[in-house]
C-alpha positions as CSV (number, residue, x, y, z in Angstrom):
1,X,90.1,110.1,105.0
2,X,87.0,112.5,103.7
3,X,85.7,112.2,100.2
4,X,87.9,110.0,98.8
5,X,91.0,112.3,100.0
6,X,93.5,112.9,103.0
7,X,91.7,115.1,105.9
8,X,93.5,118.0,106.6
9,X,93.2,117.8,110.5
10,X,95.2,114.1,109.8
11,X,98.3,115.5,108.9
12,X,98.6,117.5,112.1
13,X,97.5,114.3,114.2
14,X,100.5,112.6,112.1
15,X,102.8,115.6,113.1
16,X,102.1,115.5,116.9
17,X,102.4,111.3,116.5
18,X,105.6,112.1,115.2
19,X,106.4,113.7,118.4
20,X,106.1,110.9,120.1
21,X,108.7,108.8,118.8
22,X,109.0,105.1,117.6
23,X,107.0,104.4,114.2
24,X,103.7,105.7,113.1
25,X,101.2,103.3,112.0
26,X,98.2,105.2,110.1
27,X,94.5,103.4,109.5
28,X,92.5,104.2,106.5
29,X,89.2,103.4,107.2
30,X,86.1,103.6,103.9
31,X,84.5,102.1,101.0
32,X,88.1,102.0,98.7
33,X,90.8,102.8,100.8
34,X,93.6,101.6,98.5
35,X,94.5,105.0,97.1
36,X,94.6,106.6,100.2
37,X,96.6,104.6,102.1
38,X,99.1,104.8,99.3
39,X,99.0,108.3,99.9
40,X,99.8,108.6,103.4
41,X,102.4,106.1,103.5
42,X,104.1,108.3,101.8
43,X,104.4,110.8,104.4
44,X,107.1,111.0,106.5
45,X,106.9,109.1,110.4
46,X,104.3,106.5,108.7
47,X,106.1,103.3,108.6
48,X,102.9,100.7,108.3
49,X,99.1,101.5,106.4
50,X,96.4,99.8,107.6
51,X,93.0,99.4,105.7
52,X,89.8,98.7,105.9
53,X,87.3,99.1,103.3
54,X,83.4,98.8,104.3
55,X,80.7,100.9,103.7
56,X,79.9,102.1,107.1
57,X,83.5,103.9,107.6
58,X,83.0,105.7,104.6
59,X,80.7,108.1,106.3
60,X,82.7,107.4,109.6
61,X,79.5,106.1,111.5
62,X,80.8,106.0,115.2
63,X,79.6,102.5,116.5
64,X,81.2,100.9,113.6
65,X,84.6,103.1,113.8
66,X,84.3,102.7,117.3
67,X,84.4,98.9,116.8
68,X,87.3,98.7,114.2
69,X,89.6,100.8,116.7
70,X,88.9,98.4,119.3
71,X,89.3,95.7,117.2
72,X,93.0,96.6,115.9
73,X,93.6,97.8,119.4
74,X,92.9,94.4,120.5
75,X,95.2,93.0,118.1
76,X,98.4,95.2,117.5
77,X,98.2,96.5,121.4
78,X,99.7,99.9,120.5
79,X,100.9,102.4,123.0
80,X,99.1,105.7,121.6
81,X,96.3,106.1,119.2
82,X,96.2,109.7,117.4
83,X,93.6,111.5,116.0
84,X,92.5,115.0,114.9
85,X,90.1,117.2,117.5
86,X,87.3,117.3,114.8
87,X,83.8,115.8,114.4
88,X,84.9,112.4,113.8
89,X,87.4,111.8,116.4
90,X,85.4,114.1,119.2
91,X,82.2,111.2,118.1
92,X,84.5,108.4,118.0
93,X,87.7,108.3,120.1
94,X,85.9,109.1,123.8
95,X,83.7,105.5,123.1
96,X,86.4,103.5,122.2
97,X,88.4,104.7,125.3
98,X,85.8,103.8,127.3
99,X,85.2,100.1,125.6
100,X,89.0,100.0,126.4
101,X,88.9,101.0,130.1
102,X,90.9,104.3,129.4
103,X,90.5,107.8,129.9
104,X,90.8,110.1,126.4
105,X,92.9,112.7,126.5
106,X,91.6,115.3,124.6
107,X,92.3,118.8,122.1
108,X,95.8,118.4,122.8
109,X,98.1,121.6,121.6
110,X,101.6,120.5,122.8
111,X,103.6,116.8,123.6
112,X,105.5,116.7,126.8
113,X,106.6,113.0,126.3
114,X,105.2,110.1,125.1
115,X,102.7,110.6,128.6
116,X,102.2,114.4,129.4
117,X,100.3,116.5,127.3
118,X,99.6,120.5,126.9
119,X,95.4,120.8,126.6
120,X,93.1,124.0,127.1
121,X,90.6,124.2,129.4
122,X,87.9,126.7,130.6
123,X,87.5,127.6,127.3
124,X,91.5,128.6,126.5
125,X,91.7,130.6,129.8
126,X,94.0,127.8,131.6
127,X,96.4,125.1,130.1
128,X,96.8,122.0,132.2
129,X,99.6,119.6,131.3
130,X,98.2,116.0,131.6
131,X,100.2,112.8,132.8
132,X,98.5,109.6,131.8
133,X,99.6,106.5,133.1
134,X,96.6,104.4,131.3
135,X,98.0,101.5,128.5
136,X,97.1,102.8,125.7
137,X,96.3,107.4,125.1
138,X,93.8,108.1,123.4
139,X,94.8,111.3,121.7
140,X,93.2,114.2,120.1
141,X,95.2,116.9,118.8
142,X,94.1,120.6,117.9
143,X,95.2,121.0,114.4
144,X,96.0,124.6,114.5
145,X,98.5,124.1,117.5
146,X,100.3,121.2,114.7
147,X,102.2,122.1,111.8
148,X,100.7,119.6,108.7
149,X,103.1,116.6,108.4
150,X,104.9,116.5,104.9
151,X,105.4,113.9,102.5
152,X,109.0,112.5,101.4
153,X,109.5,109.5,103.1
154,X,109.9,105.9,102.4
155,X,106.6,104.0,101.2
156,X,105.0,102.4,104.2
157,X,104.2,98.9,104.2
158,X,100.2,98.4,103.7
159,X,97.9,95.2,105.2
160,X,94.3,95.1,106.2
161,X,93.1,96.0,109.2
162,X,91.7,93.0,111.4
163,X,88.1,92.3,110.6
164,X,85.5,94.2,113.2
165,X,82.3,93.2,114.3
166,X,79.6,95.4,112.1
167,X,77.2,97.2,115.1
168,X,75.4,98.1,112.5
169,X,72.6,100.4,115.4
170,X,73.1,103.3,113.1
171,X,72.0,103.8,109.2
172,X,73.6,106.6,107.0
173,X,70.8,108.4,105.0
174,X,72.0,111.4,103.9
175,X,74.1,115.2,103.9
176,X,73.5,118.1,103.0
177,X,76.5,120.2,102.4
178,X,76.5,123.8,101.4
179,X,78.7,124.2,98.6
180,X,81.5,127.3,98.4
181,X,84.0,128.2,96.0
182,X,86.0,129.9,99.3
183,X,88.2,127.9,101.5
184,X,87.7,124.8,103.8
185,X,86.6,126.9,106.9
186,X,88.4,124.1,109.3
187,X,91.8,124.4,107.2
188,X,91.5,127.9,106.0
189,X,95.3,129.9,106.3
190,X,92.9,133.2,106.7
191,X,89.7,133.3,108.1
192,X,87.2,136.8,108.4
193,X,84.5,136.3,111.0
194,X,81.5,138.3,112.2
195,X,79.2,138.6,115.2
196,X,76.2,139.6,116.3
197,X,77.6,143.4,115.6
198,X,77.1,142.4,111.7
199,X,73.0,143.2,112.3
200,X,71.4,141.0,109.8
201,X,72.4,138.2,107.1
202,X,72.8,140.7,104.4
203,X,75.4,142.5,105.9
204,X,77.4,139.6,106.0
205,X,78.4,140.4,102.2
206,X,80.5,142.9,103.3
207,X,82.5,140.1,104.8
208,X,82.0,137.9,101.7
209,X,83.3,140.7,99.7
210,X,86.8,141.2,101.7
211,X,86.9,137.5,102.0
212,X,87.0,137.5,98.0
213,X,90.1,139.7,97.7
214,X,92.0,137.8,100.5
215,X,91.0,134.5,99.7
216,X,89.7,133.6,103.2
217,X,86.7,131.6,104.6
218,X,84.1,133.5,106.3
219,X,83.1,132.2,109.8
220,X,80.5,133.7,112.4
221,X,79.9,133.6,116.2
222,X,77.4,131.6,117.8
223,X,75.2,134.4,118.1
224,X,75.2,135.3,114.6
225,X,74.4,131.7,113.8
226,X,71.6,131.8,116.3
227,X,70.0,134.8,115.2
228,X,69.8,133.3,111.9
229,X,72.4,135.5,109.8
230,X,74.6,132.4,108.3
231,X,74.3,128.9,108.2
232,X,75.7,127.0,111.4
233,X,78.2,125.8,109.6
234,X,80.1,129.2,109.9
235,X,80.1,129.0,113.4
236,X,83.3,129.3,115.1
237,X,84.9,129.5,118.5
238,X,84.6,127.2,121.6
239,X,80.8,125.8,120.7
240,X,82.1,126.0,116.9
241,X,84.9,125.4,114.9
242,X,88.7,125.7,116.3
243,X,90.5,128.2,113.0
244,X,93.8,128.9,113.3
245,X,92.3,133.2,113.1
246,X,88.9,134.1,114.4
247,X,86.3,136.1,115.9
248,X,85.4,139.2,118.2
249,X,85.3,140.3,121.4
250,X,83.7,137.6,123.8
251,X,86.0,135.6,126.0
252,X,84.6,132.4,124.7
253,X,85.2,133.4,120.9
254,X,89.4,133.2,121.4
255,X,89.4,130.1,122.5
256,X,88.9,129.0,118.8
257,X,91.9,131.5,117.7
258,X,94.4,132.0,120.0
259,X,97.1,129.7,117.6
260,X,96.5,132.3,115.3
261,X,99.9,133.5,113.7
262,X,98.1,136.7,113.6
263,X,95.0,138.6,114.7
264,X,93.7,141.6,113.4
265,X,90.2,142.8,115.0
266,X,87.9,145.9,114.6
267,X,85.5,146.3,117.3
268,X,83.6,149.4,118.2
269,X,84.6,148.9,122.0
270,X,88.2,149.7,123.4
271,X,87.7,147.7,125.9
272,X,87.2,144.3,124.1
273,X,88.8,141.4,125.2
274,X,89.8,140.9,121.3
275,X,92.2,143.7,121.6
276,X,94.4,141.9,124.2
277,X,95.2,139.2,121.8
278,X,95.1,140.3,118.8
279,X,97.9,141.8,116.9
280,X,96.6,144.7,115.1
281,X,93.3,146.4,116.6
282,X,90.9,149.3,115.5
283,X,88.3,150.9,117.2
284,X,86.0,152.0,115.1
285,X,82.4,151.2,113.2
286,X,82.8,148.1,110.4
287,X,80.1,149.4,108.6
288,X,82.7,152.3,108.0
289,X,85.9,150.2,108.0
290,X,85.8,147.0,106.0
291,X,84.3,148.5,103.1
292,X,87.0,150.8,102.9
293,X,89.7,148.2,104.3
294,X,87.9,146.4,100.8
295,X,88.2,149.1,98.3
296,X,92.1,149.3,99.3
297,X,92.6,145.2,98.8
């Protein structure tokens, strides 16, 4: 959970768990998990809720995380453990595989079975399918490649988790989070995102301003972020956020987009690797385009 609510990216891990048959057993993990776990055991596939309230998974510090998923691993000896590709489970899910003597199977897009999986690699420009023949998978799913499980089914069954030792190595002090009235850029159904064509910061409003009248996040390249125009938390593409749209013309930027439902690009160059993806493509200057693309909104 994140702030007292369900993440979005766990209702696509829930979706691709769902996949691979037999129940679904979810974890809530924070300081009062009780409303939560309600929650999601209302969803369909969940058939047990475990909890576990402390301090330390509130903020989802790794070690401790780490230790719980060990700990109810230990215990309940399940065959797959499911997660979303995001922060948390990138942080967490690789050390308790290797507490566990298993290899992680990560930013998975498609289910095979209940032992092959579909995963990018090279940045989006291959797809291996993966067999794994360890005990327990640690999964990690790409939540735009996952339709968001739904609720509707029967309540789940809730217990605590087994206890965990505390590691207790790491301290939480504090976050900073910029606050936006747009949406979640990780969840967003339409995101507008600008390079290092944009120039400066300030020209970044002319995104803002189309991102008003479609109700979409804004999201930038790594060299946009670099160069100081947005805050790093805009970033997007393989060194960024994975959004279901995205970004420009670099070959690294799609790998964050290509489960897009649809791509629409401008980009001064014909020859941009954007334009053999995307859906709808113009060549021509943005300084000239998305103003006007805005006035017509």
């Amino acid at each position: 959970m994140y702030n007292g609510v369900i993440a979005a990216a766990t209702l696509n891990a829930l979706s691709a768990a769902n996949q691979l048959g037999g129940s679904v057993t979810a974890l809530v993990a924070g300081d009062a998990p009780e409303a939560v776990a309600k929650s999601i055991g209302d969803y369909q596939g969940v058939s047990k809720v475990l909890t576990a309230a402390n301090a330390a998974y509130e903020k989802n510090i790794a070690e401790d995380v780490t230790s719980l998923l060990v700990a109810i691993q230990n215990k309940y000896n399940f065959t797959h453990i499911v997660g979303g590709h995001t922060a948390v489970g990138k942080n967490v899910f690789p050390r308790a595989a290797a507490l566990l003597d298993v290899a992680p199977i990560s930013d998975i897009t498609a289910v095979e079975s209940n032992d092959t999986f579909v995963r990018p690699i090279y940045a989006g420009n291959a797809i291996a399918t993966v067999k794994s023949n360890d005990a327990v998978k640690f999964v990690t799913v790409r939540g735009t490649a996952f339709e968001a499980a739904v609720a509707g089914g029967d309540a789940a069954a809730v217990e605590a988790a087994p206890d965990a030792e505390k590691v207790g190595i790491t301290e939480w002090v504090g976050e900073d989070i910029q606050k936006s009235d747009r949406p979640d850029l990780g969840s967003a159904s339409r995101v507008i995102s600008g390079g290092r064509g944009m120039k400066n910061g300030e020209n970044f409003k002319l995104l803002y301003d189309m991102a008003d009248k479609l109700g979409a996040a804004v999201g930038a390249s790594r060299a946009a972020v670099d160069a100081g125009f947005v805050d790093n938390s805009l970033q997007v593409g393989q060194t960024g956020k994975i959004v279901a749209p995205g970004i420009s013309g670099a070959i690294q930027h799609l790998a964050g987009m290509k489960d897009s439902k649809t791509i629409v690009a401008i980009n001064k160059d014909a020859d941009a690797p954007i334009f053999q993806v995307a859906d709808y493509g113009l060549v021509a200057d943005l300084f000239d385009a998305v103003p006007e693309i805005t006035e017509k909104l």
